[in-house]
C-alpha positions as CSV (number, residue, x, y, z in Angstrom):
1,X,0.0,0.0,0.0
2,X,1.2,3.6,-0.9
3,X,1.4,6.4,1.4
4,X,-1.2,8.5,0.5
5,X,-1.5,12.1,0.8
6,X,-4.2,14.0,2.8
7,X,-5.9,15.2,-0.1
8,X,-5.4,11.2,-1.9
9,X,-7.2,9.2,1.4
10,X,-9.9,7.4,-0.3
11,X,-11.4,5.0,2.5
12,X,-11.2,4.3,6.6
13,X,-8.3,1.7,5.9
14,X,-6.1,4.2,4.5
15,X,-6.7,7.0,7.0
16,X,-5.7,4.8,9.2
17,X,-2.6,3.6,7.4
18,X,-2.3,7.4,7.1
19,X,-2.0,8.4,10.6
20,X,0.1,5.2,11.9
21,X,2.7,6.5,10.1
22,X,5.1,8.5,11.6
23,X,5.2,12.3,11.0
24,X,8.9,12.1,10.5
25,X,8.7,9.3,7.7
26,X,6.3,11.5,5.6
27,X,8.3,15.3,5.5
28,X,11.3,15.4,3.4
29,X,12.9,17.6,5.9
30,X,14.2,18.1,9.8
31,X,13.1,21.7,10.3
32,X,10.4,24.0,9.0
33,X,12.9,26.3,7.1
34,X,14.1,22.9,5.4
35,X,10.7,22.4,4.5
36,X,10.0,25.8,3.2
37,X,13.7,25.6,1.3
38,X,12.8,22.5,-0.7
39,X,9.0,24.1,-1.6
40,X,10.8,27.1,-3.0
41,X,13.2,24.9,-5.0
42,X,10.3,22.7,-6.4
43,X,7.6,25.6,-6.6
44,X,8.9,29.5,-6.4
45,X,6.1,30.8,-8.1
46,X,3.3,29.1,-5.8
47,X,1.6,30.7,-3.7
48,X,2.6,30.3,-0.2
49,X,0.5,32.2,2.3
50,X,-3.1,33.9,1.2
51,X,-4.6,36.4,4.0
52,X,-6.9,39.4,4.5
53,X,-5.7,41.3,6.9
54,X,-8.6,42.7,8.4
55,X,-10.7,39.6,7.7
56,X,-13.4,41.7,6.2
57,X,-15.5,40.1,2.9
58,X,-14.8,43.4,0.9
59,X,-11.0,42.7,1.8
60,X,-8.4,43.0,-0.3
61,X,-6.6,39.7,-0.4
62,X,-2.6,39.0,0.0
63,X,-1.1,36.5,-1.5
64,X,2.8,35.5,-1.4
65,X,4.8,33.0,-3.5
66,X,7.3,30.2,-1.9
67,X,10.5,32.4,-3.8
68,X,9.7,35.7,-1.8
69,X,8.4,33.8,1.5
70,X,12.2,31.8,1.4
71,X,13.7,35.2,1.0
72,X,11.8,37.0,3.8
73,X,12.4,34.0,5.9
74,X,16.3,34.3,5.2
75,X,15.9,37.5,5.9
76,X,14.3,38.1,9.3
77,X,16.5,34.8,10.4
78,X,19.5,36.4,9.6
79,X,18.5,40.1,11.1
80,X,17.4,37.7,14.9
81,X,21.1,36.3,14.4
82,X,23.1,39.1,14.6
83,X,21.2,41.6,16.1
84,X,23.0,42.6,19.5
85,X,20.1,40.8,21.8
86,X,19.7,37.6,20.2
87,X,23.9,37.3,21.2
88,X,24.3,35.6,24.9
89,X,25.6,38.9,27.5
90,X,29.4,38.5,28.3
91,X,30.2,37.8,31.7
């Protein structure tokens, strides 16, 4: 039996065979940013996240694709890194 995808379950039996598998067996990577890496490289142009920020009908909607999600990421991660308070205090 295949390891079917969320979306793919087509009866009880393979829900079942769904969720007895571990978590770790079915993602390709060991961190979220690994995760969000190799969804960039396979699809940039995606979309990644979709939101209305004031959750109103008449919204306008956001979207944004894996490439500038990845680079936003990379960003902010590197800006935490070296700013002065993410760096332990000298004794």
């Amino acid at each position: 039996m295949s390891d079917p995808t969320p979306a793919g379950i087509r009866s009880l039996d393979e829900l079942i065979a769904y969720e007895q598998t571990p978590w770790q067996q079915r993602l390709p990577a060991r961190s979220t940013y690994e995760l969000l890496r190799q969804a960039c490289a396979r699809h940039p142009q995606r979309t990644a996240l979709r939101f209305v920020p004031t959750g109103a009908p008449d919204a306008p909607e956001y979207a944004v694709d894996y490439r500038t999600l990845h680079e936003q990421v990379t960003r902010a991660a590197n800006g935490f890194f070296t700013a002065p308070a993410s760096r332990p205090a000298r004794r």
